[in-house]
Biopython code that builds the backbone (N, CA, C, O; Angstrom):
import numpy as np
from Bio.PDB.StructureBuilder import StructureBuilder

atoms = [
    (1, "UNK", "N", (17.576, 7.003, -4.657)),
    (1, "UNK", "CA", (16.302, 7.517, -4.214)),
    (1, "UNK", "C", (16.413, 9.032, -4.107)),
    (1, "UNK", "O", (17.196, 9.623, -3.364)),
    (2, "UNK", "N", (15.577, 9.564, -4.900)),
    (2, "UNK", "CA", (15.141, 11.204, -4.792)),
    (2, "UNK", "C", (15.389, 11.574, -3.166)),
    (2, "UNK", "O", (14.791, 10.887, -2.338)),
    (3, "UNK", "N", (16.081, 12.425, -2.809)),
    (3, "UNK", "CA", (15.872, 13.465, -1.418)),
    (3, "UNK", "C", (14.782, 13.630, -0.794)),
    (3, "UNK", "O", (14.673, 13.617, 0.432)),
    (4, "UNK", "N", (13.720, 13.832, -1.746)),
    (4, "UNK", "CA", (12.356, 14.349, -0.932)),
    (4, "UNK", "C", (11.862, 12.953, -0.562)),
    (4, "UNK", "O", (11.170, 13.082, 0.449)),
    (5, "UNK", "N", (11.925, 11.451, -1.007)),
    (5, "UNK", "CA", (11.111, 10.390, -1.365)),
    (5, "UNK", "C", (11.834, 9.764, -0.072)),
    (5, "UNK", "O", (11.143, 9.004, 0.607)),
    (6, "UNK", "N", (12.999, 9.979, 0.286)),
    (6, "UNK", "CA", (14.151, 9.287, 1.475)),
    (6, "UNK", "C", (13.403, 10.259, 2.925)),
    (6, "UNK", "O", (13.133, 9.830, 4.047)),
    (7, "UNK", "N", (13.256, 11.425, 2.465)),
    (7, "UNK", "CA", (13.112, 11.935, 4.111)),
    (7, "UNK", "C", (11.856, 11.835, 4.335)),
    (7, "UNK", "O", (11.466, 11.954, 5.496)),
    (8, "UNK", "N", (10.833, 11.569, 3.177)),
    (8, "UNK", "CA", (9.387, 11.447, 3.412)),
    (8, "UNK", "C", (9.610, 9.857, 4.091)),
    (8, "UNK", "O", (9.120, 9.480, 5.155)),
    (9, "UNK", "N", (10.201, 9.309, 3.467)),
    (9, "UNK", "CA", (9.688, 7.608, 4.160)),
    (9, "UNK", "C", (10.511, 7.870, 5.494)),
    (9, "UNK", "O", (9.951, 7.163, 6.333)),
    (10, "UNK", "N", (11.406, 8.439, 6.009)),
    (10, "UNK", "CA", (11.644, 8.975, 7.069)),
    (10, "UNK", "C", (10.639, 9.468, 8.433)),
    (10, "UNK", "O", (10.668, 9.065, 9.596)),
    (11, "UNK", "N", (9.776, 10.475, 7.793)),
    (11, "UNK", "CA", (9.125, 10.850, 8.458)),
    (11, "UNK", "C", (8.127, 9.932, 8.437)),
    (11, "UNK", "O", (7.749, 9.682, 9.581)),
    (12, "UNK", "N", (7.556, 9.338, 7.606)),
    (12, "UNK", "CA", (6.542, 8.120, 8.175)),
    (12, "UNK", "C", (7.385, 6.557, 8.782)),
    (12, "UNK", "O", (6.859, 5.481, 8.500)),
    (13, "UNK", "N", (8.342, 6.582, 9.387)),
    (13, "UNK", "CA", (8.493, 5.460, 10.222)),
    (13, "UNK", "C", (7.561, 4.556, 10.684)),
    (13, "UNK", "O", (7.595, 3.326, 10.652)),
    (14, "UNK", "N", (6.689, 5.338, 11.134)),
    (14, "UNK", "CA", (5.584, 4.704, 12.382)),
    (14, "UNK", "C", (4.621, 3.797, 11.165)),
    (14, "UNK", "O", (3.964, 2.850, 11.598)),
    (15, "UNK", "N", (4.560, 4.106, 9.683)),
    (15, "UNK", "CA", (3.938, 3.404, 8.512)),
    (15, "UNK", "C", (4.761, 2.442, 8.495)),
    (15, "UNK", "O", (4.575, 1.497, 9.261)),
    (16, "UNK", "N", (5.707, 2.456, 7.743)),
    (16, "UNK", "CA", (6.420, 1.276, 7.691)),
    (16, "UNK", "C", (7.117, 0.732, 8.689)),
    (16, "UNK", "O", (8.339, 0.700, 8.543)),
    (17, "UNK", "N", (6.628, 0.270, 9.722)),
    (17, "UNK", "CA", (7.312, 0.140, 11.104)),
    (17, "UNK", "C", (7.752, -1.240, 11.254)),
    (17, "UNK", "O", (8.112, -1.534, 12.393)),
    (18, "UNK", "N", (7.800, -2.042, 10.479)),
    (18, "UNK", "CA", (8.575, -3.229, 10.511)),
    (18, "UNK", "C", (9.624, -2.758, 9.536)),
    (18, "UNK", "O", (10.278, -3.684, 9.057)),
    (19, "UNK", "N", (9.868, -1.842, 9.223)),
    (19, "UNK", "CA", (11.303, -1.826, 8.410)),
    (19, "UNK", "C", (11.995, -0.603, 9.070)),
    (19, "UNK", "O", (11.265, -0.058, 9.898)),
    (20, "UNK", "N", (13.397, 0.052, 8.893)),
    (20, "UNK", "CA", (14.112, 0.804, 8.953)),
    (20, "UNK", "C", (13.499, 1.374, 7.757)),
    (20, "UNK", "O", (13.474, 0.607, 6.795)),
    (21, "UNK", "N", (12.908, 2.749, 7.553)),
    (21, "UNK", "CA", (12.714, 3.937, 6.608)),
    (21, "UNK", "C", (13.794, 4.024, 5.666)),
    (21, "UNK", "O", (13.637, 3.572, 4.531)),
    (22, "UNK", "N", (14.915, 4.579, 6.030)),
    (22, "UNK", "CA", (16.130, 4.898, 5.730)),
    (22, "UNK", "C", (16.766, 3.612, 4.391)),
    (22, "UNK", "O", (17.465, 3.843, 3.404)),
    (23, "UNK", "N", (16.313, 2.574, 4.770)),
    (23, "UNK", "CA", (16.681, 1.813, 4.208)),
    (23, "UNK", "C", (16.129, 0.738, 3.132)),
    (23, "UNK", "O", (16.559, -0.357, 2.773)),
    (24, "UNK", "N", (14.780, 1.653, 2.698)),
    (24, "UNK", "CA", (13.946, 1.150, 2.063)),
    (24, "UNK", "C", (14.262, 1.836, 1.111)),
    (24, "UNK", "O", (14.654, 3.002, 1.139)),
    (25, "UNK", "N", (14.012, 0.715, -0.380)),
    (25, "UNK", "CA", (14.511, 1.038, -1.589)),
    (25, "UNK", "C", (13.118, 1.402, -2.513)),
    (25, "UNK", "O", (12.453, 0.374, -2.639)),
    (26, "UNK", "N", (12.704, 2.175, -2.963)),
    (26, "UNK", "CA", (11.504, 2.448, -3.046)),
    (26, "UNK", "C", (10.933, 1.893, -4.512)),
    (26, "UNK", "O", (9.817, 2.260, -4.880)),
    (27, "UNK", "N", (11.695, 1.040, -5.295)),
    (27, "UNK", "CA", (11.849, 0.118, -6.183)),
    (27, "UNK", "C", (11.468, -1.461, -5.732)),
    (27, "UNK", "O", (10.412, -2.030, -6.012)),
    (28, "UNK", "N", (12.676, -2.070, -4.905)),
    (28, "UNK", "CA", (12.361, -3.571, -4.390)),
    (28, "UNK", "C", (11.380, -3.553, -3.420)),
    (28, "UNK", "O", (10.473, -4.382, -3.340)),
    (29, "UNK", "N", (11.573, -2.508, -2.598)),
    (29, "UNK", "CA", (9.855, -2.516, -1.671)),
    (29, "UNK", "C", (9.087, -2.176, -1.654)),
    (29, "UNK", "O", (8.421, -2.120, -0.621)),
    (30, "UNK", "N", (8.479, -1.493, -3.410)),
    (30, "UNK", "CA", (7.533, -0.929, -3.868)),
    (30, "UNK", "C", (6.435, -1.303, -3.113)),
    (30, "UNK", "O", (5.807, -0.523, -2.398)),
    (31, "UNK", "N", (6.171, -2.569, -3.267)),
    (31, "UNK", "CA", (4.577, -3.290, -2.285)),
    (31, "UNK", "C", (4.710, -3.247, -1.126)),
    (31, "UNK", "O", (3.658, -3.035, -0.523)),
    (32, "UNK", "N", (5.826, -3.393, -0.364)),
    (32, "UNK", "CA", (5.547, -2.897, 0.732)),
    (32, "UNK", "C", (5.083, -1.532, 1.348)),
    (32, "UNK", "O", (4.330, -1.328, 2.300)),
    (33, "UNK", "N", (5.655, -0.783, 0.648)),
    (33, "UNK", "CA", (5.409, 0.999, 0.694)),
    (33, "UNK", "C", (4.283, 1.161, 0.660)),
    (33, "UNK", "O", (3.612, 1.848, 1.429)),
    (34, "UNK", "N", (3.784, 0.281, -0.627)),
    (34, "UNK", "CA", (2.192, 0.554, -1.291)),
    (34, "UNK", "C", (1.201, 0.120, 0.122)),
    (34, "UNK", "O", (0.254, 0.651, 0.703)),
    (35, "UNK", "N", (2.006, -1.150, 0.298)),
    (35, "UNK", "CA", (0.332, -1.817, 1.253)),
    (35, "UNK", "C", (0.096, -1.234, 2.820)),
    (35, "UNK", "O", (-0.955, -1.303, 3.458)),
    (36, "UNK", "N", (1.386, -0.635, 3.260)),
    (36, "UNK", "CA", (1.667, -0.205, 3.978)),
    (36, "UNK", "C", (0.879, 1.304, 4.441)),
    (36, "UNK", "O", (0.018, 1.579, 5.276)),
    (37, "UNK", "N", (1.447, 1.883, 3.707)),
    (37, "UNK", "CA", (0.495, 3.468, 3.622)),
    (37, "UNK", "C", (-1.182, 2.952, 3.351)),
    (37, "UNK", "O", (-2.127, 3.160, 4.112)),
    (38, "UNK", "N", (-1.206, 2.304, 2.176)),
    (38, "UNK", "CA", (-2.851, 2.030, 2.447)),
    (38, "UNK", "C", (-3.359, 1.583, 3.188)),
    (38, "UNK", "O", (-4.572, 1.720, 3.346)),
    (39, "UNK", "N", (-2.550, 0.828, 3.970)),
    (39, "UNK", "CA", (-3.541, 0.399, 5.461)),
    (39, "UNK", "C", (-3.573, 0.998, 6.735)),
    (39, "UNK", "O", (-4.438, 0.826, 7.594)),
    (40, "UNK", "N", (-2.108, 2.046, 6.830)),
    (40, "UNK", "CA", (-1.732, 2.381, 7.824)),
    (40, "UNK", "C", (-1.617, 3.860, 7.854)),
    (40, "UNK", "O", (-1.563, 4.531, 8.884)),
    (41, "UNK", "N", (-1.569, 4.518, 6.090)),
    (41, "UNK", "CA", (-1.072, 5.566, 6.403)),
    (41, "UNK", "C", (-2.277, 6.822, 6.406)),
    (41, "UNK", "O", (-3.429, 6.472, 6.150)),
    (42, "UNK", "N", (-2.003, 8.262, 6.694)),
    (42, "UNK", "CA", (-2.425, 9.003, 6.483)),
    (42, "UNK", "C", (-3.164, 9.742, 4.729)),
    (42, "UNK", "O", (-2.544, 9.841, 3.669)),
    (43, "UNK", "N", (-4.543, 10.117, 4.993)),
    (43, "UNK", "CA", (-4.645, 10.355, 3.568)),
    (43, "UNK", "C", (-3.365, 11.280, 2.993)),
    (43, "UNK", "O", (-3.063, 11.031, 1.825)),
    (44, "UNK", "N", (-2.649, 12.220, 3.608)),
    (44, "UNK", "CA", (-1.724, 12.986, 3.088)),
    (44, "UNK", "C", (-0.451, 12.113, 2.484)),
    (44, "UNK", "O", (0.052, 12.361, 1.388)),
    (45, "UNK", "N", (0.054, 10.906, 3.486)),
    (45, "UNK", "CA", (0.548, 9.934, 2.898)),
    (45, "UNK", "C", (0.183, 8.767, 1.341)),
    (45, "UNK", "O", (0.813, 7.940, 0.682)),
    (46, "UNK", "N", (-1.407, 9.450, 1.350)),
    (46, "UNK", "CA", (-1.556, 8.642, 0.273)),
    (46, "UNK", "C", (-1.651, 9.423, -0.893)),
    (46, "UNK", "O", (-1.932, 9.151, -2.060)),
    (47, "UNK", "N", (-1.307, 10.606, -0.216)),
    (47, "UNK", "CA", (-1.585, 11.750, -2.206)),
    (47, "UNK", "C", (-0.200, 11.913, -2.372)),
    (47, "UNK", "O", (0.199, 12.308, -3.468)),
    (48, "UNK", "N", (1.043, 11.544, -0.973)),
    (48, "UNK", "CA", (2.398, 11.276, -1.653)),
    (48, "UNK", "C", (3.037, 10.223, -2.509)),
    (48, "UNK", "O", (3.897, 10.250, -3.389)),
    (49, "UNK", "N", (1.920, 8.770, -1.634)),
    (49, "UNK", "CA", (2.342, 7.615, -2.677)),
    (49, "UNK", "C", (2.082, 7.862, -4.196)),
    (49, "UNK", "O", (2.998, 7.736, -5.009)),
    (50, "UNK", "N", (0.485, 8.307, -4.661)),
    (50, "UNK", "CA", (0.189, 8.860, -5.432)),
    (50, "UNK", "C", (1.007, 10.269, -6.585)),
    (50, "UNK", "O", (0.930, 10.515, -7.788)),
    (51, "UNK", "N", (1.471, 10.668, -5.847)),
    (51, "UNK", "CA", (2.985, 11.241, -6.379)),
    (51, "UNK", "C", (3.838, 10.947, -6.825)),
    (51, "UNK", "O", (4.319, 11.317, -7.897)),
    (52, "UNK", "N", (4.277, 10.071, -5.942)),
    (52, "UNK", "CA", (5.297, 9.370, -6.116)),
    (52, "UNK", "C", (5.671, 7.731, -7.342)),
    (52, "UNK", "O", (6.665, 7.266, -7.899)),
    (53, "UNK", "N", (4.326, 7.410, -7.249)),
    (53, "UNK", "CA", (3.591, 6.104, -8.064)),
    (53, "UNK", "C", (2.768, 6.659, -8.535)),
    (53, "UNK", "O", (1.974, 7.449, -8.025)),
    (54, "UNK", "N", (2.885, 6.232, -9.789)),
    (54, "UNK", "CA", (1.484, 6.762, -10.676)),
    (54, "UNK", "C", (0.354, 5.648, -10.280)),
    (54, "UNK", "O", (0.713, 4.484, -10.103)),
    (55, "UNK", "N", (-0.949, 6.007, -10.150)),
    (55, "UNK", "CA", (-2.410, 5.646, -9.704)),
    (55, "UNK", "C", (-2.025, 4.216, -10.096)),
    (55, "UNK", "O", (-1.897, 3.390, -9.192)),
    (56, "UNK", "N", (-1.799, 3.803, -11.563)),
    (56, "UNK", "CA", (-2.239, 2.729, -12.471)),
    (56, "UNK", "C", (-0.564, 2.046, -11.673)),
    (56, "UNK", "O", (-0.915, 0.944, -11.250)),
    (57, "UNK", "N", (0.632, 2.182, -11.400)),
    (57, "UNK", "CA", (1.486, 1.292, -11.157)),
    (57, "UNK", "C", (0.944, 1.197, -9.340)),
    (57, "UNK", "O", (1.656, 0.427, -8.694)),
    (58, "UNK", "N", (0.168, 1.666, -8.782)),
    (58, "UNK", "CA", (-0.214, 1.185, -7.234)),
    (58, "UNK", "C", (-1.202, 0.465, -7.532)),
    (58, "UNK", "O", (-1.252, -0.591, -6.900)),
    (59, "UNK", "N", (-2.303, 0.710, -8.529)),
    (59, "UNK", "CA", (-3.235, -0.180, -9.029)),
    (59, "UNK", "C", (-2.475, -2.019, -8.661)),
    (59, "UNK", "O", (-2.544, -2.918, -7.823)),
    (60, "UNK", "N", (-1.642, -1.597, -10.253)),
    (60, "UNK", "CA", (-1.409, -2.861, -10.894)),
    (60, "UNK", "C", (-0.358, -3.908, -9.571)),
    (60, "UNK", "O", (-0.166, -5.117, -9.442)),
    (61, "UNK", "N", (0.078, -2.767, -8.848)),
    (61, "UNK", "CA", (0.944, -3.586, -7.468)),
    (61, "UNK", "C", (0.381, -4.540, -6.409)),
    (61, "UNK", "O", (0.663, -5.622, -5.894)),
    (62, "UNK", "N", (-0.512, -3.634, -6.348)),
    (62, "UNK", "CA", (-2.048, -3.987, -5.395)),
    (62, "UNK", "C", (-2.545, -5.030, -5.732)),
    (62, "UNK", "O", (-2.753, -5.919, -4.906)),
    (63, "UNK", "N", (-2.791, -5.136, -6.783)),
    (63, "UNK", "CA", (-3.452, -6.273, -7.638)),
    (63, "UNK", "C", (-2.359, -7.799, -7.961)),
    (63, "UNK", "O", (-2.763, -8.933, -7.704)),
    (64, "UNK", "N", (-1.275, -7.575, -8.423)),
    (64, "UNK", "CA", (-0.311, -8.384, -8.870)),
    (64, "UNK", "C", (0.341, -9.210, -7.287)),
    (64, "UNK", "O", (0.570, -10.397, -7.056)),
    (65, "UNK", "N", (0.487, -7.947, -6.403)),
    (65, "UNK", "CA", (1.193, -8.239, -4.983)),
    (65, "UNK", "C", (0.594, -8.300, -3.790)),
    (65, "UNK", "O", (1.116, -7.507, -3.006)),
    (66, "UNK", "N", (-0.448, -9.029, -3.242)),
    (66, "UNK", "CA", (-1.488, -8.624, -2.201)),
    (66, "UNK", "C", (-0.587, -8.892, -1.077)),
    (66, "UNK", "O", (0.529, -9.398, -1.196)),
    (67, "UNK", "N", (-1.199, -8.480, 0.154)),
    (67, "UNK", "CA", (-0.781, -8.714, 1.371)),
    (67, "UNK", "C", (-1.842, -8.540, 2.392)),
    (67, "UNK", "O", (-2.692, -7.678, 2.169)),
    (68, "UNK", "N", (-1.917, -9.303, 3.584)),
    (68, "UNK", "CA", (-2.778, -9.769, 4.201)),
    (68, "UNK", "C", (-2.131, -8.796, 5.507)),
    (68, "UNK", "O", (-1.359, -9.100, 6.417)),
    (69, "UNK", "N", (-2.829, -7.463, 5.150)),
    (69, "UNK", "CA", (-2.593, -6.519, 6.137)),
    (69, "UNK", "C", (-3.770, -5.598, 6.126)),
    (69, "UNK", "O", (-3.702, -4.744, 7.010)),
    (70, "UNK", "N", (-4.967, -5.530, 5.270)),
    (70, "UNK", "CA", (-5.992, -4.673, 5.919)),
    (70, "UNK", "C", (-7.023, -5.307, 6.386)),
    (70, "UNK", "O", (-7.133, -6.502, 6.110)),
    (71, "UNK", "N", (-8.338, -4.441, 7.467)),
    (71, "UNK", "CA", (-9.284, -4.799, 8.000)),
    (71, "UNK", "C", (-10.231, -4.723, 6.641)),
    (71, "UNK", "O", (-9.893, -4.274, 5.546)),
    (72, "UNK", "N", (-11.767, -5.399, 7.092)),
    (72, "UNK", "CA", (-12.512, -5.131, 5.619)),
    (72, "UNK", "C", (-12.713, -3.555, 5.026)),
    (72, "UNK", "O", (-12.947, -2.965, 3.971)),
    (73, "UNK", "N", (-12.442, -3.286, 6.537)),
    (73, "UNK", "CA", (-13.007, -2.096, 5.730)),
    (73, "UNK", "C", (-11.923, -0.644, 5.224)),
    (73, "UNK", "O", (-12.109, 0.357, 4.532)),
    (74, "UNK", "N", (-10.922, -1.129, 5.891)),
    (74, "UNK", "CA", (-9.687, 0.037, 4.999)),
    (74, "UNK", "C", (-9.638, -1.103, 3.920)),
    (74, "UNK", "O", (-10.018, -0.369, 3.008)),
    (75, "UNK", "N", (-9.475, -2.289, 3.317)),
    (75, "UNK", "CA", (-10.112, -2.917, 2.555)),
    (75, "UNK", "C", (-11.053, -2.402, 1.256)),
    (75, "UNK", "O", (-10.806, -2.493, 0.053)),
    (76, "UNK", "N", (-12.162, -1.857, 1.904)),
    (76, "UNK", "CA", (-12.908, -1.721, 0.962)),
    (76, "UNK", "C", (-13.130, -0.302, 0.602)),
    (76, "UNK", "O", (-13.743, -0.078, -0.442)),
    (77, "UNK", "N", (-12.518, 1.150, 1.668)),
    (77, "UNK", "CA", (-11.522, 1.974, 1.230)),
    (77, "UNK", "C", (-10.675, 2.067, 0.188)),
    (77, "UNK", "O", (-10.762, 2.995, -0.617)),
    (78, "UNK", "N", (-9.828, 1.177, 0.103)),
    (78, "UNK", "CA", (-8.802, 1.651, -0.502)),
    (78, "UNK", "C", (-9.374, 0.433, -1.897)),
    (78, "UNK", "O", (-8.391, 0.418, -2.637)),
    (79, "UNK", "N", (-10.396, -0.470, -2.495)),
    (79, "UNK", "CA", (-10.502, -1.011, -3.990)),
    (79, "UNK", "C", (-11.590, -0.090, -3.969)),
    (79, "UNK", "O", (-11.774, 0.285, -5.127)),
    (80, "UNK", "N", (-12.444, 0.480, -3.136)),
    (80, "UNK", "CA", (-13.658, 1.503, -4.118)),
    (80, "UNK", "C", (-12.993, 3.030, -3.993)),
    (80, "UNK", "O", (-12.314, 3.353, -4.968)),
    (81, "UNK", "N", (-13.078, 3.786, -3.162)),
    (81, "UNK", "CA", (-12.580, 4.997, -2.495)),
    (81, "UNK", "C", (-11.312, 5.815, -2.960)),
    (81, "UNK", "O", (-11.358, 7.033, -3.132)),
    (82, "UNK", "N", (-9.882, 4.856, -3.198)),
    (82, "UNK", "CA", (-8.699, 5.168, -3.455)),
    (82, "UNK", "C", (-8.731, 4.860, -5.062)),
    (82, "UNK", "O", (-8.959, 5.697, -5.935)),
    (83, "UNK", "N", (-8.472, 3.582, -5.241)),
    (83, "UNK", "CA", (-7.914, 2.774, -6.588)),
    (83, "UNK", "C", (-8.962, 2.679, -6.916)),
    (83, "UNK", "O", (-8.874, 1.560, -7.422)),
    (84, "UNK", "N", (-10.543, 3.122, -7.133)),
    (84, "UNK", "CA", (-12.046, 3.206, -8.139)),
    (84, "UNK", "C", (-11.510, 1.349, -8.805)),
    (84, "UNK", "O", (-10.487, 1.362, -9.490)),
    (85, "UNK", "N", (-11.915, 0.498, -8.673)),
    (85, "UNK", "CA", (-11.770, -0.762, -9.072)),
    (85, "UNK", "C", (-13.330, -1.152, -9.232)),
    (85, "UNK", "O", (-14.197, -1.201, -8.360)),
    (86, "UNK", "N", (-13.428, -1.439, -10.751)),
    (86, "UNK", "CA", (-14.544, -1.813, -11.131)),
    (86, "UNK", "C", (-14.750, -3.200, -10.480)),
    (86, "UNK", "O", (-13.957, -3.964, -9.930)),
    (87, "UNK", "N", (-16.417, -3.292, -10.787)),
    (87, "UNK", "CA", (-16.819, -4.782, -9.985)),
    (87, "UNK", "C", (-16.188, -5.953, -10.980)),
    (87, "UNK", "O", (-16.157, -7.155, -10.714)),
    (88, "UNK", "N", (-15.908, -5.595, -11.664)),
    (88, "UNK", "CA", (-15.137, -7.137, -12.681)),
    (88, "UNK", "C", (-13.762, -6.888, -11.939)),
    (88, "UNK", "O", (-13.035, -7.868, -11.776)),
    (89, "UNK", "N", (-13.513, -6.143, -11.659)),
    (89, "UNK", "CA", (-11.242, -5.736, -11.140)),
    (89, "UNK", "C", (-11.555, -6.388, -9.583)),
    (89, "UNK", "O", (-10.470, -6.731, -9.113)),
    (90, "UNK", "N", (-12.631, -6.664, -8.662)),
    (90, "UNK", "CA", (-12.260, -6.801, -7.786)),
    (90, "UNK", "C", (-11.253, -7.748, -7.050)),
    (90, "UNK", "O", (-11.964, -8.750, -6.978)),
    (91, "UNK", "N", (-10.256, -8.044, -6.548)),
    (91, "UNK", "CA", (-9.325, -8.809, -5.827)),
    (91, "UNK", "C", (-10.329, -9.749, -4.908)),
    (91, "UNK", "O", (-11.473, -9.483, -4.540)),
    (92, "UNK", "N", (-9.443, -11.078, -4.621)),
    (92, "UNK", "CA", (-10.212, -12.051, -3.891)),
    (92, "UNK", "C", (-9.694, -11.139, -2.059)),
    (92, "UNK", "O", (-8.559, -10.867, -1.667)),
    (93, "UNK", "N", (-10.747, -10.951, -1.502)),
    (93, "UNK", "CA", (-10.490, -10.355, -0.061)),
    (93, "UNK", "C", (-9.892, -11.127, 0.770)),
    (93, "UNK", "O", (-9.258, -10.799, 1.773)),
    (94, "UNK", "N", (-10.120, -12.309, 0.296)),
    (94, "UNK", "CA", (-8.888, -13.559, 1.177)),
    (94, "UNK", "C", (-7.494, -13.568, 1.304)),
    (94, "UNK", "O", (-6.785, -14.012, 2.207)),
    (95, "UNK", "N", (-7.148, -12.874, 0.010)),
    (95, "UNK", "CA", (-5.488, -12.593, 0.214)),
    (95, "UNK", "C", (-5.066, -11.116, 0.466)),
    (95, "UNK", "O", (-3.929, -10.684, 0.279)),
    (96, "UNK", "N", (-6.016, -10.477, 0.865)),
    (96, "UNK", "CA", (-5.642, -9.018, 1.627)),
    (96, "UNK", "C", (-6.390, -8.908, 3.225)),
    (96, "UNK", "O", (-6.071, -7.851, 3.769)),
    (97, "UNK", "N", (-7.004, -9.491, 3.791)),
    (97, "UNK", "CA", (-7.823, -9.312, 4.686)),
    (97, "UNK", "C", (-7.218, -10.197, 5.650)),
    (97, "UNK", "O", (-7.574, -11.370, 5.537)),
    (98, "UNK", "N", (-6.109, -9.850, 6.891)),
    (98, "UNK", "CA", (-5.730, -10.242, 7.687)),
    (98, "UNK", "C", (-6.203, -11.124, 9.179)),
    (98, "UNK", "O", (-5.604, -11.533, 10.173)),
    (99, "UNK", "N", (-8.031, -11.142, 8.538)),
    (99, "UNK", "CA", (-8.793, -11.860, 9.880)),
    (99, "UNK", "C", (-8.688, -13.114, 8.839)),
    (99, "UNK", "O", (-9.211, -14.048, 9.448)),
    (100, "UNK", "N", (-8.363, -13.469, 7.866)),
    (100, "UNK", "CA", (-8.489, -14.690, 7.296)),
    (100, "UNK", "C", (-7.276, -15.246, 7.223)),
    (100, "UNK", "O", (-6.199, -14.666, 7.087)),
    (101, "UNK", "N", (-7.556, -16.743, 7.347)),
    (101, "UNK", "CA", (-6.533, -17.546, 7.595)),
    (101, "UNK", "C", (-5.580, -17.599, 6.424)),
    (101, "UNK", "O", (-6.084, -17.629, 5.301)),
    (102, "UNK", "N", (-4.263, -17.616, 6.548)),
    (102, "UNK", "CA", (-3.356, -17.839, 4.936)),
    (102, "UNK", "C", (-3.301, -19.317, 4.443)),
    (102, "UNK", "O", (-3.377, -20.401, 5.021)),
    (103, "UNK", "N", (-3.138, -18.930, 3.137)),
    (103, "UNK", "CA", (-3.242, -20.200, 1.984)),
    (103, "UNK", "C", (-1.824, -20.790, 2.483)),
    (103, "UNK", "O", (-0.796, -20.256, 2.901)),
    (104, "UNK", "N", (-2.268, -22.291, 2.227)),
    (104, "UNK", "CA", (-0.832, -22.921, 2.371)),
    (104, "UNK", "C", (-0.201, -23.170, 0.992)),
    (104, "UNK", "O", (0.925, -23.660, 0.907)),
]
sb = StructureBuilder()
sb.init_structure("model")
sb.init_model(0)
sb.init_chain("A")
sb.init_seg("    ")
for serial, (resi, resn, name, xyz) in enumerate(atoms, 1):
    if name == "N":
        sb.init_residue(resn, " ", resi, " ")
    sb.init_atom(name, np.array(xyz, "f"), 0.0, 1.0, " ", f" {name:<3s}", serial, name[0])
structure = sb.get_structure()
């Protein structure tokens, strides 16, 4: 992991706060990083993910890897607002929207 990419996930602890920073591989916990900052983090945090991930591989993560960690409306932030997701691209809100119950 790049220097700058280790002390940045450093300094956002309080984002990824179910993990140790330090010890996040920014490869195997790509989706976590991703879903994480988008629900939790600062816009400045999100023009680093954006840096750091190109638009189209947070896209395609987002999409491929959901997680049932935003409200509707950082939700609907981050598929119109952040990631521009046409009305045919939209994701089912059931498997990102944490007031809904999980699939068995």
């Amino acid at each position: 992991m790049k220097q700058s990419q280790q002390s940045y996930l450093s300094k956002i602890q309080g984002v990824v706060w179910s993990r140790d920073a330090g010890s996040l591989d920014m490869e195997k916990d790509k989706a976590y990083i991703i879903h994480q900052i988008l629900m939790y983090g600062s816009l400045e945090d999100m023009q680093w993910l954006k840096r750091t991930y190109s638009l189209q591989n947070i896209k395609d993560t987002f999409m491929r890897q959901p997680s049932k960690v935003y409200t509707p409306q950082a939700f609907h932030f981050v598929t119109h607002a952040f990631l521009h997701l046409q009305d045919n691209e939209q994701p089912d809100e059931q498997s990102y929207l944490k007031t809904t119950p999980r699939y068995s």
